[in-house]
C-alpha positions as CSV (number, residue, x, y, z in Angstrom):
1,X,-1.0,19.5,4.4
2,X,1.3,22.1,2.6
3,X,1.9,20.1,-1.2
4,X,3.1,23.7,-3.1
5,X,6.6,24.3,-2.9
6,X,7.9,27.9,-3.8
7,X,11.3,28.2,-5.1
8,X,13.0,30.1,-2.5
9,X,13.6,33.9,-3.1
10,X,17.0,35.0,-4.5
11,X,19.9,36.4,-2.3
12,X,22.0,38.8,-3.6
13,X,26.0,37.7,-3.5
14,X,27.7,39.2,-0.8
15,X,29.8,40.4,-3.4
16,X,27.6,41.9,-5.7
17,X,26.4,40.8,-8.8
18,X,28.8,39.6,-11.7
19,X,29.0,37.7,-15.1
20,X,28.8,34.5,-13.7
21,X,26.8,35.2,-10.7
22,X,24.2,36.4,-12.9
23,X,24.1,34.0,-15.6
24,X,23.5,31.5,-12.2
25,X,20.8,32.9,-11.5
26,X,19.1,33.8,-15.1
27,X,19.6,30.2,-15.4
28,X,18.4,29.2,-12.3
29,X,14.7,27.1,-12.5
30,X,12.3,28.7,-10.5
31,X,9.0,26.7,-11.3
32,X,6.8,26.0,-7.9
33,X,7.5,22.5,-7.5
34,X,5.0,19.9,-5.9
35,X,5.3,17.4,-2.6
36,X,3.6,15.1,-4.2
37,X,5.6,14.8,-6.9
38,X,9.4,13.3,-5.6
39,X,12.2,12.6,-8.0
40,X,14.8,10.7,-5.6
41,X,14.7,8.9,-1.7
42,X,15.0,11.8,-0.2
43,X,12.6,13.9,-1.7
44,X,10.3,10.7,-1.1
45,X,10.7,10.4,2.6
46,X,10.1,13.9,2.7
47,X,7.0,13.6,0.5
48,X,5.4,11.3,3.4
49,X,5.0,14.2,6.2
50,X,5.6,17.3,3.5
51,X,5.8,19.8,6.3
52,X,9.4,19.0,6.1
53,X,9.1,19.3,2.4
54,X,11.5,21.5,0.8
55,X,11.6,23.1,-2.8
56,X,14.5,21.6,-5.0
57,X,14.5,17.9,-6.0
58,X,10.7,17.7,-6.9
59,X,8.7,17.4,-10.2
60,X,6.9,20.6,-11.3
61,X,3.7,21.8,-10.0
62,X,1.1,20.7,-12.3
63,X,-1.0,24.1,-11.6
64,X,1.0,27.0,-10.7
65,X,-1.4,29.6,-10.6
66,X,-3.9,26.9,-9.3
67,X,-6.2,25.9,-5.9
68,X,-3.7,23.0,-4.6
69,X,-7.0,21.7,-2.6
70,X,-8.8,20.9,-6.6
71,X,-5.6,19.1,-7.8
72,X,-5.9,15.8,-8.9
73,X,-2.7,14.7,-7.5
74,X,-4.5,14.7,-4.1
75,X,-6.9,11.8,-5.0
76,X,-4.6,9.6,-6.9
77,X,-4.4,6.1,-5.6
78,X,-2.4,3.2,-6.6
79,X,-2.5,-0.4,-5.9
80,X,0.4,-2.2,-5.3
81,X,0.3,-5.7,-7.8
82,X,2.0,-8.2,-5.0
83,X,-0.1,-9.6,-2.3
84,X,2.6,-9.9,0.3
85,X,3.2,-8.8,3.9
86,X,6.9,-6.8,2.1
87,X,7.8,-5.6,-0.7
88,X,11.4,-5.0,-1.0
89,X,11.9,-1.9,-3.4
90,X,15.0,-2.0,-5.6
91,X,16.4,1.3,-7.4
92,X,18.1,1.7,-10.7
93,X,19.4,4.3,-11.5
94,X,19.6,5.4,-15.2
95,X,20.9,8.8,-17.6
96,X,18.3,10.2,-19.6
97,X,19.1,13.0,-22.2
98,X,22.0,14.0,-24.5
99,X,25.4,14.8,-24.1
100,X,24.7,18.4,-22.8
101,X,21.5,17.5,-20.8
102,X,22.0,14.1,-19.6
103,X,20.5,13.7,-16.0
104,X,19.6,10.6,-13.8
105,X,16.8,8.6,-13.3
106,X,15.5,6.4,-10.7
107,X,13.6,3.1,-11.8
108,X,11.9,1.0,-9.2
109,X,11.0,-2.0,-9.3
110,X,8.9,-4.1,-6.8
111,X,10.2,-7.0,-5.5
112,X,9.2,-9.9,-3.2
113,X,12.5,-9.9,-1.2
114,X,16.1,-10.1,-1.9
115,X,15.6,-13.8,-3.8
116,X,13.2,-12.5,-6.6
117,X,15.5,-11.3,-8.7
118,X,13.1,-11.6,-12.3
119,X,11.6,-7.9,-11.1
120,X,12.8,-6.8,-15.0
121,X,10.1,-8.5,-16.0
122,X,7.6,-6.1,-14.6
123,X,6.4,-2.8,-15.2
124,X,8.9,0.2,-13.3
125,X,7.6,2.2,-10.8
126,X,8.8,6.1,-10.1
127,X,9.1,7.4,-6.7
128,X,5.6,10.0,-7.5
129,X,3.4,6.5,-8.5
130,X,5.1,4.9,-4.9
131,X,4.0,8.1,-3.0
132,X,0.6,7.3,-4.0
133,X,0.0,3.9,-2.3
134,X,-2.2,3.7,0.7
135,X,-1.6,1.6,3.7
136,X,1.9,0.5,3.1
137,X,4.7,1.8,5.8
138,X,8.5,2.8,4.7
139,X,10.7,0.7,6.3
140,X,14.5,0.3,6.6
141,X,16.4,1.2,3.2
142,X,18.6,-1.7,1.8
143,X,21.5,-3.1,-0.3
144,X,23.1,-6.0,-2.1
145,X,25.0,-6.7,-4.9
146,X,22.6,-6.6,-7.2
147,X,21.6,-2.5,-6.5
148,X,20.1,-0.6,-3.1
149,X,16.5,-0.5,-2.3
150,X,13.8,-0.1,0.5
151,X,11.6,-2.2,2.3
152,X,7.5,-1.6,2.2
153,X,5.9,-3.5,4.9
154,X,1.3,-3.7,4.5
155,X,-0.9,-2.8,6.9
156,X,-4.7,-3.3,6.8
157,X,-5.2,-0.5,5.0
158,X,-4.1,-2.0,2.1
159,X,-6.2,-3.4,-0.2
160,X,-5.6,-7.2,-1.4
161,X,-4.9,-6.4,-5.6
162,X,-6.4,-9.8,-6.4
163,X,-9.5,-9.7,-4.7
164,X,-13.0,-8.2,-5.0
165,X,-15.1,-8.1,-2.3
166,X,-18.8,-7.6,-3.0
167,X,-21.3,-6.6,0.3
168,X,-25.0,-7.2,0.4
169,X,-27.1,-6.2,3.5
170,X,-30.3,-7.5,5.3
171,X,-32.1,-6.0,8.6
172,X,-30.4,-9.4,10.2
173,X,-27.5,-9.8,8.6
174,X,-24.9,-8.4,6.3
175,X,-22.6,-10.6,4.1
176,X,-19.5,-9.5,2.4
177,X,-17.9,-11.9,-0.5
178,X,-14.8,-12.7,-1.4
179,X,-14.0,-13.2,-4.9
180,X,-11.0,-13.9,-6.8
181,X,-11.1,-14.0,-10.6
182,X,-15.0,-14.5,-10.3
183,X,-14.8,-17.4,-8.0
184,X,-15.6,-17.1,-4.8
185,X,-12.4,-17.7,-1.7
186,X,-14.3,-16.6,1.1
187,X,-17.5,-15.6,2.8
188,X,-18.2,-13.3,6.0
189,X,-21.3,-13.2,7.2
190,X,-21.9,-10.7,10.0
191,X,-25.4,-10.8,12.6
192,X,-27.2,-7.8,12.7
193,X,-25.0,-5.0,11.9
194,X,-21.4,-5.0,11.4
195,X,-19.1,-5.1,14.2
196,X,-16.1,-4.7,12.2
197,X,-14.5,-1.3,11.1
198,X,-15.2,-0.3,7.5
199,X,-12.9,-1.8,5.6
200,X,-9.4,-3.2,7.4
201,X,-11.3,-6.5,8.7
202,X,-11.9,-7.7,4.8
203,X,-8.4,-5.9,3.6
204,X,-7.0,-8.1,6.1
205,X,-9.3,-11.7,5.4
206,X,-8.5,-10.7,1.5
207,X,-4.4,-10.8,2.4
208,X,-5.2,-14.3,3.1
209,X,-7.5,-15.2,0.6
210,X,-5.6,-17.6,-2.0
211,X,-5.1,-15.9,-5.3
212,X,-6.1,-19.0,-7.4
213,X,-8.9,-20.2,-5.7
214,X,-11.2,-23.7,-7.3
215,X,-14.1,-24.9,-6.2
216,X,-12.9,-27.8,-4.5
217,X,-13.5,-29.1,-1.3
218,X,-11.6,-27.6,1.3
219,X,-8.5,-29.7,2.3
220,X,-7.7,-28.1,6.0
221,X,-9.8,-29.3,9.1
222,X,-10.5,-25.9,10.3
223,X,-11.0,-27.2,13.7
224,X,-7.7,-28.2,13.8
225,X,-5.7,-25.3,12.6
226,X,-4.8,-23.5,16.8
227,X,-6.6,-20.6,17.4
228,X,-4.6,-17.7,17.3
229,X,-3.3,-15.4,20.4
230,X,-4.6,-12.3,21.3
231,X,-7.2,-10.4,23.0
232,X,-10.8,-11.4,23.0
233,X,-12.3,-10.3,26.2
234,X,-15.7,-11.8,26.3
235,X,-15.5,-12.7,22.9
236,X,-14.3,-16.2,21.5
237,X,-13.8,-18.3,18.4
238,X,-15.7,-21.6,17.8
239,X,-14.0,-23.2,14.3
240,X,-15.9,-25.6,12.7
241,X,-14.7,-27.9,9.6
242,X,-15.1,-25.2,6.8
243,X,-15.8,-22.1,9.0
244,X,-15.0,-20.2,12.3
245,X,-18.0,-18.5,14.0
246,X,-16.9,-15.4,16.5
247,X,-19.5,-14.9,19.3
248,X,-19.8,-12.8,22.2
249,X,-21.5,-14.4,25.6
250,X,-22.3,-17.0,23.7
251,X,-24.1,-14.5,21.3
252,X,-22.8,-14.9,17.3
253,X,-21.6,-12.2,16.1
254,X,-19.5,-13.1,12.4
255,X,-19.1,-16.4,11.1
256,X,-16.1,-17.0,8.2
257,X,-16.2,-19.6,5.6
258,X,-13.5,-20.5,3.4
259,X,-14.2,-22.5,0.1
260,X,-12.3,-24.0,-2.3
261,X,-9.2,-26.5,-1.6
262,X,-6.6,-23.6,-1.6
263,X,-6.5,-22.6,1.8
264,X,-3.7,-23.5,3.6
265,X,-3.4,-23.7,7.4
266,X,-1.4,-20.7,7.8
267,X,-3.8,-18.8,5.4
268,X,-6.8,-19.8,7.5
269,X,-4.8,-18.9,11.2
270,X,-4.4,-15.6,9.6
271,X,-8.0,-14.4,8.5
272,X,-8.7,-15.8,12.3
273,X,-5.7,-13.3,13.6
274,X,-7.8,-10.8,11.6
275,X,-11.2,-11.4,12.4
276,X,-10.3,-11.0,16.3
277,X,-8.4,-8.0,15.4
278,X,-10.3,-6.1,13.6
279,X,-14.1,-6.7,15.4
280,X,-15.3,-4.8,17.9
C-alpha cells in the first residue's frame, strides 16, 4: 500500500522561464507528503484506497528520508467514543493564521445523527485521526443548515468503546466476559473450542451490551424476545429466561447470558442476530 507521496517533478513553461514563473516555482512546496495524513474530503476518500492517492492536499511526510514500512503512522488506531450503528460526521470549516498566511481548517465533529446538535461539546476530530479508525465504512456525504458532513456506518470490526471484554480458557470450555465500567453485561461461554471468528462475534455482542449496566435482575423474558432471521443450517437457538444456548444437532456449542436489568428486547434480538452470524 503506496503511503509516500512525491511532489511531482517540475515542467518547464512552454514559454520559458521568467520573473514570475520562477518565483512560482522557488516558492513552490515540494515536501514528500503522506496518504495517511489527509487535510480535506477529498484527500480523505483518497486516503482509504491510497493507490489513487495523489501528492498535493496532504500533511507532510513525517520521515522523508525514512523506511515508510517502520512509520508509526501505520499502526495508529483510534476508537471512535459513540457506540452507535452511524455516526453522522459534521465539518467546520475554520481560518487559521494571519493576515498574510491565513488558510482553512476542517473541524469534525462526531455526531449521532442530524438531531444531536450539542457535538460542541466534544472533543474535534481531523480528517488524519478519522483515517485511523478500524471497521467503520464511509458512507453517503451530507448537508443541512446547520453545516455538511458524512455519514460513518460500523461493522463488526469495530470495537464497542465502552466495553472490555476479558477471555479465560479451559480444555472444555472457553468463556469470554463482558464488562462495562467493572460490572459485568454479558457472558459467552463457548464448548470446547471456539467456533466464532476472533474477534467480530464479541465486537458485535459488545454493540449491544448496555453501557450502564447494574446488577439487577434482568427485566426481559428472553424466551419471549422472537428469534431473529437468518441462516442457521443445522444449527439452532434455544433461549432460555436469562440466556440463549446455540447448538448444533442437538450438540451445544455457545450459550449467552445477559445480567443486569438493562437489557432491552431489541438489545437482546441483536447479540442473537450476532451470535448466528458470526459462529461457524
Amino acid at each position: 500500500m503506496p503511503v509516500r507521496l512525491n511532489p511531482p517533478a517540475p515542467a518547464r513553461p512552454a514559454g520559458g522561464w521568467n520573473r514570475l514563473s520562477l518565483n512560482a516555482h522557488m516558492w513552490q512546496e515540494d515536501d514528500p507528503q503522506c496518504a495517511l495524513r489527509p487535510r480535506s474530503y477529498p484527500t480523505f476518500t483518497e486516503s482509504q484506497n491510497t493507490f489513487r492517492a495523489r501528492w498535493g492536499g496532504f500533511g507532510d511526510c513525517i520521515r522523508p528520508g525514512g523506511d515508510c514500512r517502520s512509520c508509526p503512522l501505520l499502526q495508529a488506531r483510534e476508537v471512535m467514543p459513540l457506540n452507535a450503528p452511524a455516526v453522522l460526521v459534521r465539518v467546520e470549516t475554520v481560518y487559521v493564521g494571519d493576515m498574510f498566511t491565513t488558510r482553512p481548517v476542517d473541524r469534525l465533529w462526531l455526531t449521532l445523527g442530524p438531531e444531536d446538535m450539542s457535538f460542541h461539546e466534544r472533543e474535534p476530530w481531523t480528517w488524519e485521526r478519522l483515517t485511523r479508525l478500524e471497521g467503520w465504512q464511509v458512507g453517503a456525504r451530507y448537508r443541512d443548515a446547520a453545516s455538511p458532513g458524512l455519514w460513518l456506518h460500523r461493522t463488526a470490526y469495530a470495537v464497542a468503546p465502552h466495553v472490555e471484554v476479558h477471555t479465560r480458557s479451559w480444555p472444555s470450555m472457553t468463556r469470554h466476559a463482558f464488562l462495562v465500567g467493572g460490572t459485568r453485561a454479558a457472558l459467552l461461554t463457548c464448548s470446547g473450542r471456539c467456533r466464532h471468528d476472533s474477534g467480530e462475534l464479541l465486537n458485535a455482542i459488545g454493540h449491544f451490551a448496555p453501557e450502564e449496566p447494574d446488577d439487577g435482575t434482568l427485566a426481559v423474558k428472553v424466551w419471549r424476545v422472537p428469534v431473529p432471521a437468518g441462516p442457521r443450517g443445522r444449527r439452532r437457538l434455544v433461549p432460555g429466561s436469562d440466556h440463549v444456548a446455540l447448538a448444533e444437532d442437538d450438540r451445544p456449542i455457545a450459550r449467552l447470558s445477559f445480567d443486569g436489568s438493562r437489557w432491552s428486547e431489541q438489545q437482546i434480538a441483536g447479540a442473537w442476530a450476532a451470535l448466528l452470524e458470526h459462529t461457524a
